[in-house]
C-alpha positions as semicolon CSV with decimal commas, in nm:
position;residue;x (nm);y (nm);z (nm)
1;X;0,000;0,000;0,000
2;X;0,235;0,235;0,094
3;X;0,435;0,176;-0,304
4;X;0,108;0,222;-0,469
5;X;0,047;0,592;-0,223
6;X;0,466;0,667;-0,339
7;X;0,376;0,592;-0,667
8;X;0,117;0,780;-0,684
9;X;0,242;1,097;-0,543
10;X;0,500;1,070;-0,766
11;X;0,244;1,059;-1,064
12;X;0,134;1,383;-0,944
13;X;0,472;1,536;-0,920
14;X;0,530;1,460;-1,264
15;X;0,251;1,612;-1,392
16;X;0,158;1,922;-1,150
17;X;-0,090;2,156;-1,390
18;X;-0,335;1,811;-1,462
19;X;-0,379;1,802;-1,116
20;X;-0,407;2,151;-1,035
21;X;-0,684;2,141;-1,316
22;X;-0,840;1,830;-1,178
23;X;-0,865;1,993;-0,788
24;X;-0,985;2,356;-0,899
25;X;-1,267;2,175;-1,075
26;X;-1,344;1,963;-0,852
27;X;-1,280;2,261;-0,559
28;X;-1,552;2,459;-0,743
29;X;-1,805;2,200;-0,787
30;X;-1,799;2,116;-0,381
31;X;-1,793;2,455;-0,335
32;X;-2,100;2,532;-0,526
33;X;-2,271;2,213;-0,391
34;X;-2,197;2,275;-0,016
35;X;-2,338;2,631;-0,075
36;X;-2,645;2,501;-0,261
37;X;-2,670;2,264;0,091
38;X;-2,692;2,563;0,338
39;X;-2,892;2,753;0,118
40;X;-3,153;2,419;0,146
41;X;-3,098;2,389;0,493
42;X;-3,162;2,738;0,558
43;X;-3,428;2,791;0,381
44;X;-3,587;2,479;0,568
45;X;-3,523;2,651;0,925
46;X;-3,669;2,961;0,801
47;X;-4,015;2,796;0,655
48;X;-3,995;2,602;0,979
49;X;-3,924;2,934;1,198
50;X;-4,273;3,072;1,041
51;X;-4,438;2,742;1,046
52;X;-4,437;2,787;1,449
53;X;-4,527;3,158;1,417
54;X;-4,856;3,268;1,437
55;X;-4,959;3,258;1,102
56;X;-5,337;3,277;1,106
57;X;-5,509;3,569;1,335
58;X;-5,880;3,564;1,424
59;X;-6,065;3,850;1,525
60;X;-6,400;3,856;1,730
61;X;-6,665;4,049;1,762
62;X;-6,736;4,304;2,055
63;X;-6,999;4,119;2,150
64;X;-6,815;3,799;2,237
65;X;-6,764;3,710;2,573
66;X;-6,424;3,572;2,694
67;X;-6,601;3,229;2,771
68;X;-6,676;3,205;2,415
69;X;-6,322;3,286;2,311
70;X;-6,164;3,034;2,550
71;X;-6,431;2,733;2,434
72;X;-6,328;2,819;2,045
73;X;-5,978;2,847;2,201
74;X;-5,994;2,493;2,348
75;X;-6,152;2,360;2,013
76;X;-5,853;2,447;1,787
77;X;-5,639;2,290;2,065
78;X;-5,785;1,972;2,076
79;X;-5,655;1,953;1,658
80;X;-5,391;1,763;1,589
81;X;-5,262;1,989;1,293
82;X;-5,253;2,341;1,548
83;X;-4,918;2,354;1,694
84;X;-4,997;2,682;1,927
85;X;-5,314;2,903;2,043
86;X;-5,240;3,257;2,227
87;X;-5,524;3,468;2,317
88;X;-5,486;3,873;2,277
89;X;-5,733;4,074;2,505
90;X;-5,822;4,436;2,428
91;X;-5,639;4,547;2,627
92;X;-5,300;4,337;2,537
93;X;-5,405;4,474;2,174
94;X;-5,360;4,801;2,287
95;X;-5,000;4,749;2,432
96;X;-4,895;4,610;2,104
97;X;-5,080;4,885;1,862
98;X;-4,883;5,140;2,094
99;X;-4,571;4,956;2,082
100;X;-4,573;4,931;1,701
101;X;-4,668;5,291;1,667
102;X;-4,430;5,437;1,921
103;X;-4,237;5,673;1,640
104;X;-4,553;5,861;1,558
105;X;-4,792;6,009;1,834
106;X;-5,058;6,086;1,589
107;X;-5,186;5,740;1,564
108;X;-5,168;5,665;1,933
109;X;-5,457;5,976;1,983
110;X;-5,806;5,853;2,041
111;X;-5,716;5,513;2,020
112;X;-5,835;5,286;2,320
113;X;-5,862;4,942;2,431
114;X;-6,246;4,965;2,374
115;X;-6,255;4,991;1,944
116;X;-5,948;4,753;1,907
117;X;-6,046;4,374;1,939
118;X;-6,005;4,060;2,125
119;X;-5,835;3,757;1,891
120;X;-5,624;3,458;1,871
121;X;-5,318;3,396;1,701
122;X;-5,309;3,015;1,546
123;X;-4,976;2,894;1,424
124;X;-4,983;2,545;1,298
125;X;-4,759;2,206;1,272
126;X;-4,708;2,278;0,947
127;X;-4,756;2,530;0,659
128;X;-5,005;2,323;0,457
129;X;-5,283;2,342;0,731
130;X;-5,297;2,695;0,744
131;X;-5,597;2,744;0,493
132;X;-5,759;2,471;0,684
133;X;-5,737;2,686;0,992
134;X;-5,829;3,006;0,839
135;X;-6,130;2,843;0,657
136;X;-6,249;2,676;1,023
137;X;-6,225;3,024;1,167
138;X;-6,371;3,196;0,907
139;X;-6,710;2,976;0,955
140;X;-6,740;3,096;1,339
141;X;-7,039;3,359;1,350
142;X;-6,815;3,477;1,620
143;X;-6,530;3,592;1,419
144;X;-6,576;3,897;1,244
145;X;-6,238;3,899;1,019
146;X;-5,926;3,644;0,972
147;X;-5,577;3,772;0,873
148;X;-5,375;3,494;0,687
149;X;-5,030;3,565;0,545
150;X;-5,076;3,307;0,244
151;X;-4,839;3,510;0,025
152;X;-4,553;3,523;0,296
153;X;-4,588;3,167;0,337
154;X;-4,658;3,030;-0,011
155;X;-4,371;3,228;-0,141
156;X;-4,144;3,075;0,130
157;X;-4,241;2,740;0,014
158;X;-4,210;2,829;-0,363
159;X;-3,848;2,962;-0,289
160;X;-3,788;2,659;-0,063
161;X;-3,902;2,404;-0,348
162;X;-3,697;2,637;-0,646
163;X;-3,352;2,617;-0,489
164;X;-3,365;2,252;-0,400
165;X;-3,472;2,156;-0,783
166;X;-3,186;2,419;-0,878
167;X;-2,940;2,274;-0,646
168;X;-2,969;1,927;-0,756
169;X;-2,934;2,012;-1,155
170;X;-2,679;2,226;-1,117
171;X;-2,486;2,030;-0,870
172;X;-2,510;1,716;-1,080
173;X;-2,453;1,856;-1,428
174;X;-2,152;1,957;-1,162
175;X;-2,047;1,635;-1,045
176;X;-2,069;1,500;-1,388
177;X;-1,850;1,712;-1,542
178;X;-1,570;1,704;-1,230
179;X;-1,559;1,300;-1,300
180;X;-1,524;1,333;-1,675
181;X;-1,215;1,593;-1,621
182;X;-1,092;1,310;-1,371
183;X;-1,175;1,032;-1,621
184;X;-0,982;1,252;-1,890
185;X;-0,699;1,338;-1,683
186;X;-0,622;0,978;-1,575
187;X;-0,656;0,874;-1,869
188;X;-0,380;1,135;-2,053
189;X;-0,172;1,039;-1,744
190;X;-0,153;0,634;-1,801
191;X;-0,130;0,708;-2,182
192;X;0,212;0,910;-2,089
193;X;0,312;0,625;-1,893
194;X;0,230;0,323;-2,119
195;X;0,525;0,198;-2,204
196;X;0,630;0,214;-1,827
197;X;0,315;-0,014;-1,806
198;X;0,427;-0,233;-2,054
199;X;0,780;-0,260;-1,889
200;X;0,603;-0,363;-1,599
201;X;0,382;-0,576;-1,708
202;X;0,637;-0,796;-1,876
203;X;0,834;-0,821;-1,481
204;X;0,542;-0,962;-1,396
205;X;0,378;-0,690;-1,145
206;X;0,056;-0,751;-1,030
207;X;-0,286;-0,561;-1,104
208;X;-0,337;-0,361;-0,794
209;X;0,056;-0,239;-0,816
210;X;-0,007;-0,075;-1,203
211;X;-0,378;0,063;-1,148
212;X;-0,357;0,130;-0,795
213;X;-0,174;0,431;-0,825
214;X;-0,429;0,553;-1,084
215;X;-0,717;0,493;-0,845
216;X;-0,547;0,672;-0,564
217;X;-0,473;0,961;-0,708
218;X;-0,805;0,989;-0,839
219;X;-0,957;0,972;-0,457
220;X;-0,694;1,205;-0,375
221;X;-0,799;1,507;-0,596
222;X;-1,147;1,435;-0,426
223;X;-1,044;1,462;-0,088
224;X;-0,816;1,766;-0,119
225;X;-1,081;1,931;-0,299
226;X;-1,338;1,832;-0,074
227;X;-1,093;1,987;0,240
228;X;-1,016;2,308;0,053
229;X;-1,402;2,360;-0,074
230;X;-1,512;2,347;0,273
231;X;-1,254;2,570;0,426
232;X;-1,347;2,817;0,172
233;X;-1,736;2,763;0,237
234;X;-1,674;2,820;0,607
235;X;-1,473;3,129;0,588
236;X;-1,731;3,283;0,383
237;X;-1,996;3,223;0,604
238;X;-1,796;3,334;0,907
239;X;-1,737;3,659;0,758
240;X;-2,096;3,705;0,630
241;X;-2,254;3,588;0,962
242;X;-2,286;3,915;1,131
243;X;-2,456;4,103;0,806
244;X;-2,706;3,806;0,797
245;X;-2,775;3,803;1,176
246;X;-2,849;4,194;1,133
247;X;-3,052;4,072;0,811
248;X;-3,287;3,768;0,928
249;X;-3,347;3,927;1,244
250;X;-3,492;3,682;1,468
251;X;-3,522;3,408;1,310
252;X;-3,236;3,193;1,494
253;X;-3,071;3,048;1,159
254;X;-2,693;3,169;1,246
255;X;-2,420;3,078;1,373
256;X;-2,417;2,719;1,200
257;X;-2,369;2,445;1,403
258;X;-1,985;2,322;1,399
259;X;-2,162;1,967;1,406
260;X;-2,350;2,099;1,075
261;X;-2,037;2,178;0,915
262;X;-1,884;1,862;1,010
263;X;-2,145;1,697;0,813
264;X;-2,150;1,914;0,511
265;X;-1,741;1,803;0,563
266;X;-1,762;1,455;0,590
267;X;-2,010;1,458;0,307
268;X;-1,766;1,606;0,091
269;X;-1,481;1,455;0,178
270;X;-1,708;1,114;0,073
271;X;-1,828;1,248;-0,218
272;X;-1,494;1,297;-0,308
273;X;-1,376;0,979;-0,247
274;X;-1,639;0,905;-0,511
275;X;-1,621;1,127;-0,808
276;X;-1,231;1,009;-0,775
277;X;-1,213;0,660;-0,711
278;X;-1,501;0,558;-0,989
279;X;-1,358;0,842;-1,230
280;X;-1,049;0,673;-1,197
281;X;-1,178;0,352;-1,188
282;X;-1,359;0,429;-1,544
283;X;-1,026;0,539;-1,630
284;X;-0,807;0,264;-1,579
285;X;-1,058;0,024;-1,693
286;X;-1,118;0,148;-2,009
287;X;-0,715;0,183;-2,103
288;X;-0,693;-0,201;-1,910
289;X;-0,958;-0,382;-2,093
């Protein structure tokens, strides 16, 4: 084993700008694909973030009495598809109407706990019961109007569904392309050396000592790719953590997880293991057979 690694670091010695070709496009296409992967997984915690949020806001008439809330309360709590019910008096109304409107005493004049109403925010278990709730609130006699954001959400959910199909063309028209350049590469490298084949082939050197090199150096451009792709992915998000703190707000997406990244690392690193190993596989085969 440890001929075949010599032999194979020597392979890549002798032929430095192949390999420097073979890493940068292999580099980029990690790159690319581990970015496309925290955009996904973002965008998951942030439909999930509003999923818990209360999405769907019900508000009752002055004539209903707080009894009457609290039984229509207990109803949507009994459902299996409501993940949270909070109920906003007048009065709690008013403390959030004068909170929002702090900046501009004009609207806070005349306004009192008496003409704003009672209501309950709904969030559900999951974004695809939310017109189910809206539609069960809407058919209360007791609830004058419903508020749901459907565009907020729907759009979420669009985006959500858009850069996963995105992210798995682009990343595979990636990966294709990174093992044909390893394919080609290997393949320009064992026609340099096929009279050295030859030579050893007629010594009588086994299989695994002529294509082994070959096959390692093909997992080798993978793994250094995969280790300098995800160094550069986690330096960029390091440095743009702060600006997208300050952006999302509260929504508590940042900082990643170092056992995230560990993933996303691991899952490069085997990925390249894999573009290498069956590029070079393909490789050696096809000159072999």
């Amino acid at each position: 084993m440890s001929k075949v690694i010599k032999n194979a670091s020597k392979n890549i010695r002798r032929s430095p700008y192949q390999a420097l070709a073979a890493v940068a496009v292999l580099t980029i296409t990690f790159f690319i694909a581990q970015i496309f992967a925290l955009l996904v997984l973002g965008s998951d915690q942030v439909l999930k973030y509003f999923e818990t949020r209360p999405q769907v806001s019900a508000f009752f008439t002055d004539a209903t009495t707080i009894d009457q809330i609290n039984a229509v309360k207990s109803e949507l709590e009994l459902k299996t598809y409501v993940a949270s019910v909070k109920y906003i008096s007048k009065e709690e109304a008013l403390a959030i109407y004068r909170e929002q409107n702090q900046d501009d005493p004009l609207l806070l004049e005349m306004v009192t706990s008496d003409i704003l109403p009672a209501s309950l925010e709904v969030s559900a278990t999951k974004v695809e019961y939310l017109p189910q709730i809206k539609t069960e609130l809407e058919s209360s006699s007791l609830v004058e109007d419903v508020i749901y954001q459907q565009d907020v959400v729907e759009s979420l959910t669009r985006w959500t569904n858009n850069i996963r199909l995105a992210g798995i063309v682009l990343v595979g028209f990636l990966f294709a392309t990174s093992m044909l350049i390893v394919i080609i590469i290997v393949n320009m490298k064992i026609a340099s050396r096929r009279h050295e084949i030859a030579i050893m082939r007629l010594l009588g050197a086994d299989s695994w000592f002529i294509r082994g090199p070959f096959l390692a150096e093909g997992s080798f451009y993978g793994v250094l790719s995969g280790f300098i792709s995800w160094g550069v992915t986690y330096l960029s998000l390091l440095y743009a953590t702060p600006f997208l703190v300050e952006f999302l707000g509260d929504i508590p997406l940042l900082p990643v997880s170092p056992l995230v990244m560990l993933a996303v690392l691991a899952t490069t690193v085997f990925s390249g293991v894999f573009i290498g190993g069956i590029g070079s596989t393909i490789a050696v085969r096809r000159f072999f057979k």
